[in-house]
N, C-alpha and C positions, 0 to 999 in steps of 0.2 A: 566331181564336176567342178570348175572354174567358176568362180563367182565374178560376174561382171557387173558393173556399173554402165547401163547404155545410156548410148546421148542421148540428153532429154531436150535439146534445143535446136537438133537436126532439121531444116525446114523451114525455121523460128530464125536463129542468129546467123546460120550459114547454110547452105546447099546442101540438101542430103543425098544428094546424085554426090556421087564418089569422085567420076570423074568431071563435075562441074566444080565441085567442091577443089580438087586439084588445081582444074585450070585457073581456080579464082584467086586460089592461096599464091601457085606461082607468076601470077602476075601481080600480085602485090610485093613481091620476094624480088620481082628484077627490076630494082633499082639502082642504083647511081650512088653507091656510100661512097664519101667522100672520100680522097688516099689518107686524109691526117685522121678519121675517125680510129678512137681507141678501141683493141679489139676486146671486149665484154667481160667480166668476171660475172657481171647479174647484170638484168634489163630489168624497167618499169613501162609495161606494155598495157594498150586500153582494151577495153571489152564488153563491147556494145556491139550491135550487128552489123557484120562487116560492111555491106555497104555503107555505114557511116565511117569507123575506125580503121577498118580492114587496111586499108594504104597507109594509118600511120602508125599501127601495130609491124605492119612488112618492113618499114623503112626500120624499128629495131630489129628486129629477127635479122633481115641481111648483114649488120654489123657483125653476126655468130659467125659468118660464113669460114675467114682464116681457121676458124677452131670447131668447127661442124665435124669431122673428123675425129677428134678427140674425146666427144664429149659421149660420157655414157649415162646420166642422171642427170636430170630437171628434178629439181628444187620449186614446186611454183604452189604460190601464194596467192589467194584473193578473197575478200570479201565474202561476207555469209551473209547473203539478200534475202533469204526467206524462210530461215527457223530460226529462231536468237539462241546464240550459242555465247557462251562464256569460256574465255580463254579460245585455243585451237583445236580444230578435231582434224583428224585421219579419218581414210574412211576402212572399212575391214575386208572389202572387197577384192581381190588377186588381179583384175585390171581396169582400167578404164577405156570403152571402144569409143570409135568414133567412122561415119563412112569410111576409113582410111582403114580401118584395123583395130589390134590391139593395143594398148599399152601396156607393160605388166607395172605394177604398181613397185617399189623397190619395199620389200619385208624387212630385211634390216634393217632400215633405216627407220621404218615404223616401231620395228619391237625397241630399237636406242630410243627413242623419241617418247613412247609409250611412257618410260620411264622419267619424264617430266610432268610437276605436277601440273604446268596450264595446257597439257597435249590429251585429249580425249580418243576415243572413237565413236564415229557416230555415221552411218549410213546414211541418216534421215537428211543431215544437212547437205550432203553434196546430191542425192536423189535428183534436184530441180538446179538447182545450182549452175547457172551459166559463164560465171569469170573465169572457172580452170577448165571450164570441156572446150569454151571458144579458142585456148591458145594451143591447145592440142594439133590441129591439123596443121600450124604454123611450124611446129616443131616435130613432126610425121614428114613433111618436106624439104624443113633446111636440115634435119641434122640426116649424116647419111650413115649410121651405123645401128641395132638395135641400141635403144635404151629405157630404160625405166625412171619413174617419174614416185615424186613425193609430193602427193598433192593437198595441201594444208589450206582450209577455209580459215579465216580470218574473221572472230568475232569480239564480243567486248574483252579485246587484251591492250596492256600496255608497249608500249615499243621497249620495255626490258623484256616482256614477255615473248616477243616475235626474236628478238635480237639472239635472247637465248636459246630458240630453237634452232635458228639461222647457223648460231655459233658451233654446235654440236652436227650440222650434216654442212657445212659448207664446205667443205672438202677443196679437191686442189684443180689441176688441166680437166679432171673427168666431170667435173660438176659446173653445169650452169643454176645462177639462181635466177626465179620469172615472179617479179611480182604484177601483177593482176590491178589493173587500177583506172578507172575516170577521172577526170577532173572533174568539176562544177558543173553545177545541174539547174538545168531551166531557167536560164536568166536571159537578157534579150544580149542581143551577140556583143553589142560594146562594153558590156558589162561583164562579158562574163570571159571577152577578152583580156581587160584589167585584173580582175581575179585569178586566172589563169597564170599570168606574167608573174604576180605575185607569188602564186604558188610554187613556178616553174625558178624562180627567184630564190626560194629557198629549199627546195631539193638540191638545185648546183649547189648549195653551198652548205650542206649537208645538216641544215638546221632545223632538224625535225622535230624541236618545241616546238617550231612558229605553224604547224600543220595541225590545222581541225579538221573536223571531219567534215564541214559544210566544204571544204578545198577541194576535199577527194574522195570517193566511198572506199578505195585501200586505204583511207589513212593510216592507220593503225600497222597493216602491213606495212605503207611505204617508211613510216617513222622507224618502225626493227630496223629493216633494209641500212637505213640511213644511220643508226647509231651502228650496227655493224661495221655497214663500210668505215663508217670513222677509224674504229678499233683497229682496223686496217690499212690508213692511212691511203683508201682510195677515194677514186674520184666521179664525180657525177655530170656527166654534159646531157642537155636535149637535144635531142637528133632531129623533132619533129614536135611542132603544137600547133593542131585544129583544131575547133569546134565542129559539129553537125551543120551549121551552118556554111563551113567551107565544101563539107563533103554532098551531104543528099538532103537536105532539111532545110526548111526556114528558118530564117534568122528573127524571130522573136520569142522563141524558146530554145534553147541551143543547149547542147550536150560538151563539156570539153576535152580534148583528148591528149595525149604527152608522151613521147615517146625517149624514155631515157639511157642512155648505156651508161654504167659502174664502172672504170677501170682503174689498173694500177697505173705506175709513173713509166714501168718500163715495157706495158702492151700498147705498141701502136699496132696499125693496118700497116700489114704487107702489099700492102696496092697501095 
């Protein structure tokens, strides 16, 4: 029998009606990318409950869209919120569902990866785990082919740590990478606009010394990300930056949000 990992945030971060959950996802997905937006090698998308981030997690997913086709393996990274975990874990389980279906988990890339010493496996961490099951349904709708996903919790590692796992499955046209990330947390909205800009300030510029963790709870993911792409000589633009306070929330404790595409020199948008 198929070991699955079910959603545990079903209800909680998004719809667990299947077909609300659809119409929500796709009306966050039909937006307006711009013609000059570069089409994605890896996104930095948020994941809080869509009614707050949902619109500016869609506005990166649509940029996939030219290469939605192609893409057979998500790469996605986030956060380990509620068991402390050292280094990255895997989980051991064959998929991960969501009201949408299944995902099969990609096993290869587990057993390469196993074979690192900061890569664990550990069920317990992703069990509650909401940063990689919320981007799931985003990518159950944009991409239009099966694919299998690698879904890596993000605990106390360094960014050679994430870099290096990054480096051994980033693969080539079939592989998207998703790292999982918020901005700044609880400050009152002018504040945490400034903060924000800062941080959104050096991601573009791929300076991920200058990223603590009070910036972002991926930090740690988004800094691998960032010394990867370096290695790669790509690039980092913002598509999208809210706080909670733009979307569904008061503005005297505000959540931030960031929505970034990766790319090389010679992927633009075909629109």
């Amino acid at each position: 029998m198929a070991t699955v990992r079910e959603p545990a945030v079903a209800g909680m971060f998004y719809p667990a009606s299947a077909g609300l959950l659809r119409a929500q996802v796709l009306k966050f997905l039909d937006v307006a990318v711009p013609a000059d937006l570069p089409v994605p090698e890896a996104l930095i998308v948020p994941h809080a409950g869509y009614v707050y981030s949902g619109a500016v997690a869609g506005t990166a997913y649509a940029s996939v869209r030219p290469r939605a086709a192609a893409i057979e393996r998500v790469v996605l990274l986030g956060p380990a919120h509620r068991v402390p975990l050292q280094g990255l874990a895997l989980p051991a389980v064959e998929y991960f569902a969501t009201p949408l279906g299944r995902v099969p988990v990609d096993r290869d890339a587990a057993v390469l990866l196993s074979t690192l010493p900061q890569v664990s496996s550990d069920d317990l961490v992703h069990a509650d785990e909401h940063s990689l099951e919320v981007q799931l349904p985003f990518l159950q709708l944009m991409l239009t082919r099966q694919f299998t996903v690698v879904p890596l919790a993000v605990g106390h590692a360094t960014a050679v740590d994430v870099a290096g796992v990054l480096d051994a499955v980033w693969g080539g046209g079939e592989t998207l990478i998703v790292v999982s990330s918020d901005l700044s947390h609880y400050h009152d909205y002018a504040t945490a606009c400034r903060l924000d800009a800062r941080t959104v300030h050096a991601i573009e510029r791929l300076a991920w010394e200058e990223l603590r963790p009070e910036a972002a709870c991926g930090c740690g993911a988004i800094q691998g990300l960032l010394l990867a792409a370096g290695r790669r000589g790509l690039h980092v633009r913002a598509v999208d930056v809210r706080n909670s306070g733009d979307t569904a929330g008061p503005r005297d404790r505000v959540v931030g949000y960031g929505a970034f595409v990766v790319y090389g020199e010679q992927e633009q948008s075909a629109g």
